[in-house]
Backbone of each chain as nested JSON, in Angstrom:
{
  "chains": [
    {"id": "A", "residues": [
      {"number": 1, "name": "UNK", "atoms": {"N": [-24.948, 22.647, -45.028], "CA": [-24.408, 21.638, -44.102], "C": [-24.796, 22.008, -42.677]}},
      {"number": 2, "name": "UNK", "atoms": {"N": [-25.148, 20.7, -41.943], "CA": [-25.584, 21.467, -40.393], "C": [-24.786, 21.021, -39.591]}},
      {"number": 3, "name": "UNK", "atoms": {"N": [-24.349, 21.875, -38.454], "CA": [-23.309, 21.538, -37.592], "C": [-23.593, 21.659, -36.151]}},
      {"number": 4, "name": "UNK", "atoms": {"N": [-24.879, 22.641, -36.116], "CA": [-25.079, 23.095, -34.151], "C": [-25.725, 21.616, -33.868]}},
      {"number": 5, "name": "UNK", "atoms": {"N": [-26.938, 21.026, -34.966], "CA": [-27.705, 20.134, -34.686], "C": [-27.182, 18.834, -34.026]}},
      {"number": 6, "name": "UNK", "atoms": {"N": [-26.418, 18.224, -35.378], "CA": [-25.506, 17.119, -34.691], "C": [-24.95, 17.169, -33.214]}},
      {"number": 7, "name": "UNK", "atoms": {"N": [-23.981, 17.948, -33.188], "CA": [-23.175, 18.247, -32.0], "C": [-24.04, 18.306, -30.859]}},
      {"number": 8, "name": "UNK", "atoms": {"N": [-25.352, 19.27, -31.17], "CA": [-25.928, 19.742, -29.992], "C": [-26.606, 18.463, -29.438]}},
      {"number": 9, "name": "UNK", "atoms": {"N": [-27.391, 17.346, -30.164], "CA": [-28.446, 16.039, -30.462], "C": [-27.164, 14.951, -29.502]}},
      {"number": 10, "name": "UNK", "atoms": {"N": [-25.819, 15.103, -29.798], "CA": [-25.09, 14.484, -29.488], "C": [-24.965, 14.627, -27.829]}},
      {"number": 11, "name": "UNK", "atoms": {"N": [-24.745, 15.909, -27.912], "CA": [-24.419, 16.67, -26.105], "C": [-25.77, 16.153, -25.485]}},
      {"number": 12, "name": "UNK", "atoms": {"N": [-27.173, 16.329, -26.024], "CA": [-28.358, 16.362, -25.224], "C": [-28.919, 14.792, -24.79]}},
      {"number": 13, "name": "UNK", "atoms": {"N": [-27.725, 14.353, -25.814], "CA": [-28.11, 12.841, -25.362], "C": [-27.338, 12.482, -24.581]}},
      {"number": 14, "name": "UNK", "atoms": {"N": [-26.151, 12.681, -24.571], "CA": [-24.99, 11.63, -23.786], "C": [-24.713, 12.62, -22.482]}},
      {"number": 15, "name": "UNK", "atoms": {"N": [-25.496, 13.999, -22.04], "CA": [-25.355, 14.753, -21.071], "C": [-26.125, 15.515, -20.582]}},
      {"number": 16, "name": "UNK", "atoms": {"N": [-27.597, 15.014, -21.105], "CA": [-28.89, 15.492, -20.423], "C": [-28.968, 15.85, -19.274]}},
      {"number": 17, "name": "UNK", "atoms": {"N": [-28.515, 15.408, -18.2], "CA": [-28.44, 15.615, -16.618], "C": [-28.385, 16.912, -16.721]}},
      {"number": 18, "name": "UNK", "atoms": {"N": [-26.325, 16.837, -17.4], "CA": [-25.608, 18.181, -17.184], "C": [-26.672, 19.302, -17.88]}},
      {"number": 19, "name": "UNK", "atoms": {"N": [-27.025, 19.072, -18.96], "CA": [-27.014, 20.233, -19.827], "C": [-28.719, 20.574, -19.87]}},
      {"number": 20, "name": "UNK", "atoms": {"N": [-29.065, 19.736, -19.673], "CA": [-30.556, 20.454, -20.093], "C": [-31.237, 21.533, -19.007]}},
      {"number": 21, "name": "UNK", "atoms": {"N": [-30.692, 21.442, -17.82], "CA": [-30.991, 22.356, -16.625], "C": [-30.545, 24.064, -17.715]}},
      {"number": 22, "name": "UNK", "atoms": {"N": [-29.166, 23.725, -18.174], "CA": [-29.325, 25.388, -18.65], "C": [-29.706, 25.281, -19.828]}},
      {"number": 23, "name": "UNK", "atoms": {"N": [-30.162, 24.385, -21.046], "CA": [-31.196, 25.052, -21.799], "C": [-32.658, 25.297, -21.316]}},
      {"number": 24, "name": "UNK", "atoms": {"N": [-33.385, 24.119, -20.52], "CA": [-33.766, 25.216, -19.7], "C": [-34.323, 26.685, -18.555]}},
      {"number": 25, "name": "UNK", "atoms": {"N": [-33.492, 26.844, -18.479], "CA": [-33.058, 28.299, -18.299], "C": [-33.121, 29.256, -19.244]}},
      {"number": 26, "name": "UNK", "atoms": {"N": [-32.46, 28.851, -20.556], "CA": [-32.095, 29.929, -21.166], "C": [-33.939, 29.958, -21.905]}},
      {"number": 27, "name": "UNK", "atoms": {"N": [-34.305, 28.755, -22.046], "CA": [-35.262, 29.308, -22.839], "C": [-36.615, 29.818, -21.851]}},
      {"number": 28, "name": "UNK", "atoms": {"N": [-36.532, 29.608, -20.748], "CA": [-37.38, 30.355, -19.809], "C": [-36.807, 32.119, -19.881]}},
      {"number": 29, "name": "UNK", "atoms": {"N": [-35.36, 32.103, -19.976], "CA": [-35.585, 33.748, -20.444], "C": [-35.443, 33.692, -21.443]}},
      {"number": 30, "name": "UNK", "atoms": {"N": [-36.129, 32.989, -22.594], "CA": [-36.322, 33.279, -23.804], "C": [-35.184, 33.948, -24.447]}},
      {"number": 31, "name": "UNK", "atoms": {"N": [-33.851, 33.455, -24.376], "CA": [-32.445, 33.782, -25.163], "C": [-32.082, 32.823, -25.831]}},
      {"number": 32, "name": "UNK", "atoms": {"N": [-32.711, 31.484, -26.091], "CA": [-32.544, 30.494, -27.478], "C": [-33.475, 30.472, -28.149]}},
      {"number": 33, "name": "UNK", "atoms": {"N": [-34.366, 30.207, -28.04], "CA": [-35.938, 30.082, -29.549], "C": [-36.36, 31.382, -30.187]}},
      {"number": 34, "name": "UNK", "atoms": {"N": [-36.178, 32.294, -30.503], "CA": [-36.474, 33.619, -30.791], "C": [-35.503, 34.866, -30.766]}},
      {"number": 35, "name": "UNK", "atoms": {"N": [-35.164, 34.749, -29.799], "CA": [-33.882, 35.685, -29.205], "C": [-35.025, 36.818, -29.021]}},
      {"number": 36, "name": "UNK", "atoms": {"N": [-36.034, 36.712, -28.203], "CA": [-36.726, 37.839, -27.804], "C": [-36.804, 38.34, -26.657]}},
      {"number": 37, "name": "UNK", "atoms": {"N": [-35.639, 37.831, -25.826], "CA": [-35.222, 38.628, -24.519], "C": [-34.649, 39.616, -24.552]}}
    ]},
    {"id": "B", "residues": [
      {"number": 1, "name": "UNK", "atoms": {"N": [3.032, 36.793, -34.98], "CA": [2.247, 37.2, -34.542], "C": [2.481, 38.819, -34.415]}},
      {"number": 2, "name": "UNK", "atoms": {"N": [3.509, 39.195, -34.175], "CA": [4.034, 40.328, -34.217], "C": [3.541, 41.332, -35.403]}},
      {"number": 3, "name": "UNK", "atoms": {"N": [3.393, 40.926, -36.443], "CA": [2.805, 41.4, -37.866], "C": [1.173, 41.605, -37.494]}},
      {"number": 4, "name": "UNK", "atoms": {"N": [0.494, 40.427, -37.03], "CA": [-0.758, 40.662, -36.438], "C": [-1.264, 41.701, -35.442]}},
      {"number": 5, "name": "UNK", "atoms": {"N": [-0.317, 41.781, -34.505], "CA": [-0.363, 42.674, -33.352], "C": [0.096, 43.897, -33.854]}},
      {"number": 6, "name": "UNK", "atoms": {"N": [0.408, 44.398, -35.175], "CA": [0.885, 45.157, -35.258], "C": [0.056, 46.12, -36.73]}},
      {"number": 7, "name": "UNK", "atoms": {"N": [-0.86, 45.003, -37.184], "CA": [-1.845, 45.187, -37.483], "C": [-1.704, 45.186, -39.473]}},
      {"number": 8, "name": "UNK", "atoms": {"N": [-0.087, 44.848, -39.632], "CA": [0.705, 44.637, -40.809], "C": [0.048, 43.334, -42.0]}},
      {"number": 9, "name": "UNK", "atoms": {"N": [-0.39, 42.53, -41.119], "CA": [-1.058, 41.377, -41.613], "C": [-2.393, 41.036, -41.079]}},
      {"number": 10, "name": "UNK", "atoms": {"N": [-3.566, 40.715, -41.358], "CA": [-4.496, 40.503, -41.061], "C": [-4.998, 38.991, -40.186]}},
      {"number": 11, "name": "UNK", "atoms": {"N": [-5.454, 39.466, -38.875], "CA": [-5.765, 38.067, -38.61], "C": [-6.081, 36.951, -39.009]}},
      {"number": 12, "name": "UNK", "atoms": {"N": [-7.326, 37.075, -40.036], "CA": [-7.11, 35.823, -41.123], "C": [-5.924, 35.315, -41.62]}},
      {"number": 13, "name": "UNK", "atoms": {"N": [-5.213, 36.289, -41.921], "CA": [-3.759, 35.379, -42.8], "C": [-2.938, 34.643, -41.53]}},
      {"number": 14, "name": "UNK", "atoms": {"N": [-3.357, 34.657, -40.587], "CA": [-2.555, 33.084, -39.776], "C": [-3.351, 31.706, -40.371]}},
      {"number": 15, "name": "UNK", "atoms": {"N": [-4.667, 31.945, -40.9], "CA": [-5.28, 30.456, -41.66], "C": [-4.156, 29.955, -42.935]}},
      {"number": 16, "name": "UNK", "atoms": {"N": [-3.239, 30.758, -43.536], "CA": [-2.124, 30.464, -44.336], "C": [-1.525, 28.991, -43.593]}},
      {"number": 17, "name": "UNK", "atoms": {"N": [-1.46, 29.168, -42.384], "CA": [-0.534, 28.382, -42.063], "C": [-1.563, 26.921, -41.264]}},
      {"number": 18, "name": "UNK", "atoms": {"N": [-2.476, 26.736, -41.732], "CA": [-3.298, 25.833, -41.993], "C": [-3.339, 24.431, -43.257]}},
      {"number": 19, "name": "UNK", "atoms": {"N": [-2.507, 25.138, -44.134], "CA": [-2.113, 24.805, -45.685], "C": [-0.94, 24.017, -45.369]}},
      {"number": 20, "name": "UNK", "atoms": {"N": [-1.056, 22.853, -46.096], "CA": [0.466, 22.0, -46.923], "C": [1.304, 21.538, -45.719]}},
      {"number": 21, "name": "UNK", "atoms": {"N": [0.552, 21.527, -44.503], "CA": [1.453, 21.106, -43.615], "C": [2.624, 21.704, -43.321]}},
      {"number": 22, "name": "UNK", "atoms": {"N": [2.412, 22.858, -43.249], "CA": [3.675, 23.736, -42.951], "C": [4.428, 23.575, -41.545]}},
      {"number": 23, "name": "UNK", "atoms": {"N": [3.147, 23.191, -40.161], "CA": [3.046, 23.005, -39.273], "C": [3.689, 21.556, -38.32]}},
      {"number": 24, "name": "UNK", "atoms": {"N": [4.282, 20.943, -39.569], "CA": [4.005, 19.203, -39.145], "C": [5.172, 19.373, -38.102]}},
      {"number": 25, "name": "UNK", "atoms": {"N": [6.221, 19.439, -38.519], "CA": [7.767, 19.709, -37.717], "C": [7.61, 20.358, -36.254]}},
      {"number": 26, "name": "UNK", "atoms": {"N": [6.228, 21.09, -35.744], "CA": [6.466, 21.424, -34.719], "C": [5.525, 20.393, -33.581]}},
      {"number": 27, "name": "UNK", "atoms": {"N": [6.186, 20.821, -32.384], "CA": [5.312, 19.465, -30.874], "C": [4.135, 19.879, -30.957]}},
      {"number": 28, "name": "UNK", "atoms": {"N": [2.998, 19.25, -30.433], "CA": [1.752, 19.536, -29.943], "C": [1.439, 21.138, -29.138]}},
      {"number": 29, "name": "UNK", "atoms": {"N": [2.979, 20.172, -28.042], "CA": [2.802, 21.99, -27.536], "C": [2.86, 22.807, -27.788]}},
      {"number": 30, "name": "UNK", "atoms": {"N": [4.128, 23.101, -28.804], "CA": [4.396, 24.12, -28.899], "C": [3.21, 25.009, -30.16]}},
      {"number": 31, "name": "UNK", "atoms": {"N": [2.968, 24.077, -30.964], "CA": [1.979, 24.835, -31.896], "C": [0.307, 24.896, -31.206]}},
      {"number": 32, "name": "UNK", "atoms": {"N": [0.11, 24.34, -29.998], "CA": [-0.63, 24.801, -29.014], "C": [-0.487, 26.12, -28.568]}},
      {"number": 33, "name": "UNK", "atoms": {"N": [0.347, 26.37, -28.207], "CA": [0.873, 27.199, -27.525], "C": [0.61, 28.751, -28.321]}},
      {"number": 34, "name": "UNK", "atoms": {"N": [0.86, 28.651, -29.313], "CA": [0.904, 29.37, -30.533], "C": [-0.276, 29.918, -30.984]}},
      {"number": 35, "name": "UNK", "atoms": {"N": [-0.975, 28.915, -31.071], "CA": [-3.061, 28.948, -31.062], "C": [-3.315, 29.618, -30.572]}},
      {"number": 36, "name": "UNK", "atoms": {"N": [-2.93, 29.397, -29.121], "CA": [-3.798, 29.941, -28.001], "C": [-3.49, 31.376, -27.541]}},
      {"number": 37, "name": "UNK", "atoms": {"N": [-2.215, 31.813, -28.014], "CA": [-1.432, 33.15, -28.274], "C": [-2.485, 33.686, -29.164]}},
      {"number": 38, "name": "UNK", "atoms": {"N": [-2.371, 33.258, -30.506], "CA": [-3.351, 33.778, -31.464], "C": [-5.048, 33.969, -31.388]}},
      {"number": 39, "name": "UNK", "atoms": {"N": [-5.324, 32.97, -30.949], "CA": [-6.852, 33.433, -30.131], "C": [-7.12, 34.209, -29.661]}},
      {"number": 40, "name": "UNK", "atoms": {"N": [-6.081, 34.331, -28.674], "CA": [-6.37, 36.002, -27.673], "C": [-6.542, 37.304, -28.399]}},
      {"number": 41, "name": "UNK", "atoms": {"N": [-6.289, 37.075, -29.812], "CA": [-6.307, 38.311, -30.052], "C": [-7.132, 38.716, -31.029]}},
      {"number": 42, "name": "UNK", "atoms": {"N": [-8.145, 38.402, -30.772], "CA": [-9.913, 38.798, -31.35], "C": [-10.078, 37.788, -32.119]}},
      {"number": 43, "name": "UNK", "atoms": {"N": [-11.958, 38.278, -32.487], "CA": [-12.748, 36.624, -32.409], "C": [-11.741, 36.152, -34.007]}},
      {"number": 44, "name": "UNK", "atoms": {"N": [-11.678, 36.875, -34.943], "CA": [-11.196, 36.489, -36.202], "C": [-9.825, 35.716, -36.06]}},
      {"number": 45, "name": "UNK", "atoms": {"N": [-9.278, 35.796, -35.181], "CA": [-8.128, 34.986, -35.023], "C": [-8.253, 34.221, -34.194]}},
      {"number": 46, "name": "UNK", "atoms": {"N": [-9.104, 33.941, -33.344], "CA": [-9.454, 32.633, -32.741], "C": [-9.859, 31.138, -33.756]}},
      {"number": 47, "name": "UNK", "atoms": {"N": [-10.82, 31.964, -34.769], "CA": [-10.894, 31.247, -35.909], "C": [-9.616, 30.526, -36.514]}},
      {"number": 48, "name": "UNK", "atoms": {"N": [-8.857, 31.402, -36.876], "CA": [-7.973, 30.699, -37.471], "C": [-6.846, 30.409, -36.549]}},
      {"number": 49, "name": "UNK", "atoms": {"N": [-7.013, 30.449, -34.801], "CA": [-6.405, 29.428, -34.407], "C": [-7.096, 27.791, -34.115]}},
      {"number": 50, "name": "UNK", "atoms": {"N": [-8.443, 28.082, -34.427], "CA": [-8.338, 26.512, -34.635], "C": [-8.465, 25.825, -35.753]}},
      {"number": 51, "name": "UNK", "atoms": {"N": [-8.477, 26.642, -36.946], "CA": [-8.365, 26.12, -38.358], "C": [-7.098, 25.946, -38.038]}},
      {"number": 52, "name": "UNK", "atoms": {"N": [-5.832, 26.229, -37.913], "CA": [-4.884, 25.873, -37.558], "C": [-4.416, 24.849, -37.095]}},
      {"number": 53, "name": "UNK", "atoms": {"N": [-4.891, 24.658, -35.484], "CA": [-4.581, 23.549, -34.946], "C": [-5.807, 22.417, -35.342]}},
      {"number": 54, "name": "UNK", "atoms": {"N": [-6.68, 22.21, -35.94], "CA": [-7.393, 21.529, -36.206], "C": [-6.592, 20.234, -37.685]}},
      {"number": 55, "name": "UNK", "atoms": {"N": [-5.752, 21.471, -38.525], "CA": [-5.414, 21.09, -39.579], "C": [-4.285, 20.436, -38.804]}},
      {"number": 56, "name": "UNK", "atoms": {"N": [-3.527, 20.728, -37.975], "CA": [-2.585, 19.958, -37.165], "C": [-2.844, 18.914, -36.66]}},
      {"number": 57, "name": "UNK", "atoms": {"N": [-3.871, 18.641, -35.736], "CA": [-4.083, 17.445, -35.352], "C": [-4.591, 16.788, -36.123]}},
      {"number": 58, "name": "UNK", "atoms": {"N": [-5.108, 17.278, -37.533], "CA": [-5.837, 16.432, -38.776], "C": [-3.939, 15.34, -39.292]}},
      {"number": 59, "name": "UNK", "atoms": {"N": [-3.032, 15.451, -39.256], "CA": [-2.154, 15.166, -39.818], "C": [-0.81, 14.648, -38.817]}},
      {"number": 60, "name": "UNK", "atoms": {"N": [-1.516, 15.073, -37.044], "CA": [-0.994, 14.292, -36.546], "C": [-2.104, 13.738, -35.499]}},
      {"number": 61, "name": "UNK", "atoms": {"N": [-2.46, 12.785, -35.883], "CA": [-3.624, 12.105, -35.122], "C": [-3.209, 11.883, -33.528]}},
      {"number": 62, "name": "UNK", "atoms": {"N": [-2.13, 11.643, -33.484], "CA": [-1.898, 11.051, -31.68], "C": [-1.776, 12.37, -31.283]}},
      {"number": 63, "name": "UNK", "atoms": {"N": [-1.725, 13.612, -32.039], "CA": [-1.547, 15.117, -30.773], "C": [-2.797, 15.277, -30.365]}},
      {"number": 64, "name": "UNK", "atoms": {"N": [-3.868, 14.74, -30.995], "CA": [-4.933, 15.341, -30.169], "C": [-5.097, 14.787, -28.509]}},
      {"number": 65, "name": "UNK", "atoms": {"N": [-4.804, 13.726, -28.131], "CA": [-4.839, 13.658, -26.923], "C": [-3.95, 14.318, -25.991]}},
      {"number": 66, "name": "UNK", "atoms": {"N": [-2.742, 14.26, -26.644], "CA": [-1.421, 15.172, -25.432], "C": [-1.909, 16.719, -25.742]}},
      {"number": 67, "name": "UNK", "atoms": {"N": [-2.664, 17.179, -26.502], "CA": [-2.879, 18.865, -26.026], "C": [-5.067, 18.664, -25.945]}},
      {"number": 68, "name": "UNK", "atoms": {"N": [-5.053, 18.018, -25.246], "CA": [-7.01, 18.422, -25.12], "C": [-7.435, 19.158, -24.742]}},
      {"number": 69, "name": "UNK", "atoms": {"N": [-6.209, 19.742, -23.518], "CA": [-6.944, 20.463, -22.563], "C": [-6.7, 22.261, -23.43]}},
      {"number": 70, "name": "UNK", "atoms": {"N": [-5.584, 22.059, -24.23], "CA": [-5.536, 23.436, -24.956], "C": [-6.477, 22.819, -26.101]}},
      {"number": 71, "name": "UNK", "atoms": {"N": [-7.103, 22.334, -26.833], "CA": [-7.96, 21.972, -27.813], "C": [-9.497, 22.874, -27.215]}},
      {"number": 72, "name": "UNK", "atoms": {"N": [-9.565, 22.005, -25.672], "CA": [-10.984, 22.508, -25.479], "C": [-10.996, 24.168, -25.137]}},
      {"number": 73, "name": "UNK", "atoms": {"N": [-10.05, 24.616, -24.922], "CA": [-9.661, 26.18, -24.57], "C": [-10.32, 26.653, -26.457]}},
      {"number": 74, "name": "UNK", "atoms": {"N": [-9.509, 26.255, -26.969], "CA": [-9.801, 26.741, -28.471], "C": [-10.725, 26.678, -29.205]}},
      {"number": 75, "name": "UNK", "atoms": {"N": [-11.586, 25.485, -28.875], "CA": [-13.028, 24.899, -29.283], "C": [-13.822, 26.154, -28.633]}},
      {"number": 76, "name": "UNK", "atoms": {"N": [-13.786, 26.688, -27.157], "CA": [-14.604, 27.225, -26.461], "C": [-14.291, 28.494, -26.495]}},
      {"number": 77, "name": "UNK", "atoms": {"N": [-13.365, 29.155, -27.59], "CA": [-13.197, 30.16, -27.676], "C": [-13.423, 30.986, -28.793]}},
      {"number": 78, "name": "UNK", "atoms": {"N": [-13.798, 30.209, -29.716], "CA": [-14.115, 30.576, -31.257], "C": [-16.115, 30.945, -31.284]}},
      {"number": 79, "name": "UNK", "atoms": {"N": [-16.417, 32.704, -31.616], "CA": [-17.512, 33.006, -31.216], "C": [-18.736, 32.466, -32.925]}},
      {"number": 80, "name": "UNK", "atoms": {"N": [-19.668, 31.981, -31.945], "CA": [-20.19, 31.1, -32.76], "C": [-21.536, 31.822, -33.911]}},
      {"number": 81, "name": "UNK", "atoms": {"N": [-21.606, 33.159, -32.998], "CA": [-22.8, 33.51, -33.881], "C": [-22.634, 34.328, -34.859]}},
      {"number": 82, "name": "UNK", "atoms": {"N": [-23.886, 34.655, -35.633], "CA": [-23.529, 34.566, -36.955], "C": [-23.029, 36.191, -37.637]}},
      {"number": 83, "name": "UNK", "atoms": {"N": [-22.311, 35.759, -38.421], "CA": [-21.47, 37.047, -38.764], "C": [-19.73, 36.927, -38.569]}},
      {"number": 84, "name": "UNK", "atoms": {"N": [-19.743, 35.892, -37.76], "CA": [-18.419, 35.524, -37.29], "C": [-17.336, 35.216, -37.673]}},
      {"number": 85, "name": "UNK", "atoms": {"N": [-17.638, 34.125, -38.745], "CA": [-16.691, 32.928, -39.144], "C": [-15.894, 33.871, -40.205]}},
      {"number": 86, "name": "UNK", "atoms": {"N": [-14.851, 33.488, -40.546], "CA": [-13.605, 33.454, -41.022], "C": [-13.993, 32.587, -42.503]}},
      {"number": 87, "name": "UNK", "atoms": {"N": [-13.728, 31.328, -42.559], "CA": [-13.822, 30.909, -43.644], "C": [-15.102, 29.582, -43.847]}},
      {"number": 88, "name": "UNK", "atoms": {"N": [-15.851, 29.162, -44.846], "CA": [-16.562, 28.06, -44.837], "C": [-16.674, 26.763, -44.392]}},
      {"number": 89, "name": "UNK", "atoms": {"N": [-15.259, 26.579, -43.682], "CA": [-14.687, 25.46, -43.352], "C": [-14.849, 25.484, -41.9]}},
      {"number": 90, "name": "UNK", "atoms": {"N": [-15.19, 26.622, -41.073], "CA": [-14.56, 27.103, -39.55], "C": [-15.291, 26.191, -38.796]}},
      {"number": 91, "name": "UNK", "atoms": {"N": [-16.707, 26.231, -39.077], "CA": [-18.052, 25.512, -38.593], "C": [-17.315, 24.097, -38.281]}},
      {"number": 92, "name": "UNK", "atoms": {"N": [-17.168, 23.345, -39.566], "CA": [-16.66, 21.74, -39.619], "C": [-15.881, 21.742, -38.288]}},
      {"number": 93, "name": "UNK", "atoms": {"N": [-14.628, 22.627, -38.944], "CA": [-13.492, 22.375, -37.637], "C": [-14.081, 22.507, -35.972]}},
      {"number": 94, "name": "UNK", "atoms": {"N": [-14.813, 23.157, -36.013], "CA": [-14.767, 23.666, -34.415], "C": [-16.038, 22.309, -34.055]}},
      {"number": 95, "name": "UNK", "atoms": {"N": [-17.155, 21.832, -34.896], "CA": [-18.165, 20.489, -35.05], "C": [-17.067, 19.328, -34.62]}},
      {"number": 96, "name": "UNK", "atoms": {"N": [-16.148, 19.237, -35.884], "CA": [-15.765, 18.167, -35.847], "C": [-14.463, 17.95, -34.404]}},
      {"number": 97, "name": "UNK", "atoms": {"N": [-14.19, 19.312, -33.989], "CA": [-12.663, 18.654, -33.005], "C": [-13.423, 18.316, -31.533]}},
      {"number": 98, "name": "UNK", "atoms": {"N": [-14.749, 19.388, -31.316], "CA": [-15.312, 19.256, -30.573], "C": [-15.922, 17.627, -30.151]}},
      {"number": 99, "name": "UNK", "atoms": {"N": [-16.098, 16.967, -31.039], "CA": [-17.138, 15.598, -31.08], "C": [-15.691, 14.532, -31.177]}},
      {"number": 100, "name": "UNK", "atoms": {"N": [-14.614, 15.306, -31.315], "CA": [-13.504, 14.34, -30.808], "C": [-12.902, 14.162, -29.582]}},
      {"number": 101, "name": "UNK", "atoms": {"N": [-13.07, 15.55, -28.993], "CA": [-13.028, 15.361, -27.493], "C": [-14.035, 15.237, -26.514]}},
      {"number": 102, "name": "UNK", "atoms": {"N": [-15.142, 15.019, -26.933], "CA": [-16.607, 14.191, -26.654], "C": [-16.567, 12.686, -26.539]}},
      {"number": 103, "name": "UNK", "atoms": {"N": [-15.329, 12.068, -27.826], "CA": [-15.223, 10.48, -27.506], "C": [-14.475, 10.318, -26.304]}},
      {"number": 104, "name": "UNK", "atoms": {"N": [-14.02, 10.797, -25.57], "CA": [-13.823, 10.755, -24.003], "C": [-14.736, 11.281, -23.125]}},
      {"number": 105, "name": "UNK", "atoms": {"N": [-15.393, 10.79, -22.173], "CA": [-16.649, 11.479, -21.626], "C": [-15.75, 12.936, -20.686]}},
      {"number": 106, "name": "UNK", "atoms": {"N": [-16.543, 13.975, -20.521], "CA": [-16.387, 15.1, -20.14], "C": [-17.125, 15.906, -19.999]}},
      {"number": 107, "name": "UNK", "atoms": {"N": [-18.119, 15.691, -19.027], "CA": [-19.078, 16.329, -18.706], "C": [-19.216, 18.019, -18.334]}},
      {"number": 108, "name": "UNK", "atoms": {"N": [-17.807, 18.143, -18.289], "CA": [-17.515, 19.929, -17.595], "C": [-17.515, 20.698, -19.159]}},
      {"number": 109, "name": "UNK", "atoms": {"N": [-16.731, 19.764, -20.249], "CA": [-16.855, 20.113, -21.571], "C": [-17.782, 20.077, -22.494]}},
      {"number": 110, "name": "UNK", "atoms": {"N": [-18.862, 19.646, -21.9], "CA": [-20.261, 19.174, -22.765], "C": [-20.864, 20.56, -22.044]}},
      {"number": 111, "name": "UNK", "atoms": {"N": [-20.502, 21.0, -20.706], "CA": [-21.615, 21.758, -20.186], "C": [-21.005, 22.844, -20.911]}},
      {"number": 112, "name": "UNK", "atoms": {"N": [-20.186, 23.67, -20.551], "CA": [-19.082, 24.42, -21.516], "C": [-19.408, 24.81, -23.155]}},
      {"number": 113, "name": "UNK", "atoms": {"N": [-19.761, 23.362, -23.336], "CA": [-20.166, 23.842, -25.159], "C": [-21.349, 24.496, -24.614]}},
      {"number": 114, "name": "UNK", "atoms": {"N": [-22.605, 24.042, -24.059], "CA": [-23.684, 24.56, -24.107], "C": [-23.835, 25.716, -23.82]}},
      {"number": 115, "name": "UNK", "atoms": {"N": [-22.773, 25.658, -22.722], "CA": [-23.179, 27.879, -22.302], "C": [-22.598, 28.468, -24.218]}},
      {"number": 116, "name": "UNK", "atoms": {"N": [-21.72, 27.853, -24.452], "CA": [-21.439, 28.3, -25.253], "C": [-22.332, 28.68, -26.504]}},
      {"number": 117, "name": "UNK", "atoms": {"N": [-23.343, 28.06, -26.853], "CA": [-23.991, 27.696, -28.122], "C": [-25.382, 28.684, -26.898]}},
      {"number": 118, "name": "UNK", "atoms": {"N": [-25.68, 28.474, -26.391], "CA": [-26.867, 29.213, -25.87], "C": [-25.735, 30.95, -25.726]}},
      {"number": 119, "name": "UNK", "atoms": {"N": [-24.886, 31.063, -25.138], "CA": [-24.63, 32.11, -25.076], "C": [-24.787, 32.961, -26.467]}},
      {"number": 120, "name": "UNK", "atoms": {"N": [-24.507, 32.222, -27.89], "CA": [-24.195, 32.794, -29.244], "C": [-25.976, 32.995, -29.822]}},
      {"number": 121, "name": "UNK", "atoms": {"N": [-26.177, 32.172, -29.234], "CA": [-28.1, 32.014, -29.772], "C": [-28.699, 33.518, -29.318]}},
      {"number": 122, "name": "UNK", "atoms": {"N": [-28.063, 34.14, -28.611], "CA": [-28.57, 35.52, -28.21], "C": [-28.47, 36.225, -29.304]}},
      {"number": 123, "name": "UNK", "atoms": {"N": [-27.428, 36.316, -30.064], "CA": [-27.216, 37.274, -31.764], "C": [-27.928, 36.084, -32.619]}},
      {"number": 124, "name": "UNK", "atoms": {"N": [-28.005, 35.13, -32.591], "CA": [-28.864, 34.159, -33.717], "C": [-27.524, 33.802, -34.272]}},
      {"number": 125, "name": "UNK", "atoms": {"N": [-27.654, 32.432, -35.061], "CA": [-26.824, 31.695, -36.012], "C": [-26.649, 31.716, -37.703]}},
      {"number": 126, "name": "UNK", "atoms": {"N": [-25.87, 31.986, -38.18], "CA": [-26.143, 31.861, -39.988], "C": [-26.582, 30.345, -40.372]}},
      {"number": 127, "name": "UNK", "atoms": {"N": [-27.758, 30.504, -40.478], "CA": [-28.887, 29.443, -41.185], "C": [-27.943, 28.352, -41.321]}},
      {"number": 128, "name": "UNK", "atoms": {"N": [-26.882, 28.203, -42.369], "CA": [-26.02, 27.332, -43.174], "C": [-24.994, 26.424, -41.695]}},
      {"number": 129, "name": "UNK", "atoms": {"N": [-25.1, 26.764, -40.516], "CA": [-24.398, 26.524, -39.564], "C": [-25.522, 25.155, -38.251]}},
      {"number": 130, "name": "UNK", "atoms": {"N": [-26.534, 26.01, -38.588], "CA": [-27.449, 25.469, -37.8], "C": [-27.958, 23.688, -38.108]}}
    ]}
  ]
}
């Protein structure tokens, strides 16, 4: 069962402004796609 | 809680009181109140304070609006990465209460989840969650 996807697909749509500035971030220091920071 | 803090009963066993509606007889607040006591006291019982109050507001539908602001405390306090969870169910609850206080716009709570879910992405997620 998937649960980050929904939720997350949900947030990135209805709060892109807010939220996508810190994903990213995070994935410029590479701490979401890999976790190789 | 006293049994918990005292290390007599195991944090999981507050999810007991998740069951059969044991919970119905008490206010929003006060079994808010109660949660959020129990949260504080490591990640495994954060879990089962919102299996808790989740199963509460599952059975009283109008509390979820008079306690949101302790809902989103509890949503944002349960640690998401993997190794974490308590029981198979934890994921749903914390998915599903979250995307209920999403049907009110709340942009401070949308940003909030995200530190949240990027903060947990640092240890990685159990596959089955993702």
């Amino acid at each position: 069962m998937s649960y980050i996807k929904p939720l997350l697909t949900e947030v990135m749509s209805d709060y892109c402004e807010e939220v996508w500035p810190l994903f990213a971030n995070a994935i410029i220091d590479a701490k979401v796609w890999g976790n190789t920071g | 809680m006293e049994l918990i803090k005292k290390n007599i009963v195991s944090e999981n066993s507050a999810n007991l009181l998740s069951y059969g509606s044991v919970t119905l007889g008490l206010a929003p607040g006060e079994i808010a109140e109660f949660c959020l006591s129990l949260s504080e006291m490591g990640a495994k019982a954060s879990w089962s304070a919102l299996n808790v109050i989740y199963m509460y507001c599952f059975s009283n539908q109008d509390s979820t609006e008079k306690i949101r602001e302790q809902l989103k405390v509890l949503v944002l306090s349960v640690p998401l990465s993997k190794g974490q969870k308590g029981t198979p169910t934890d994921f749903h609850h914390w998915r599903d209460l979250a995307q209920k206080i999403l049907k009110e716009h709340d942009a401070e709570f949308a940003v909030a989840l995200a530190r949240q879910l990027i903060s947990a992405s640092q240890y990685g997620f159990d596959h089955g969650d993702i």
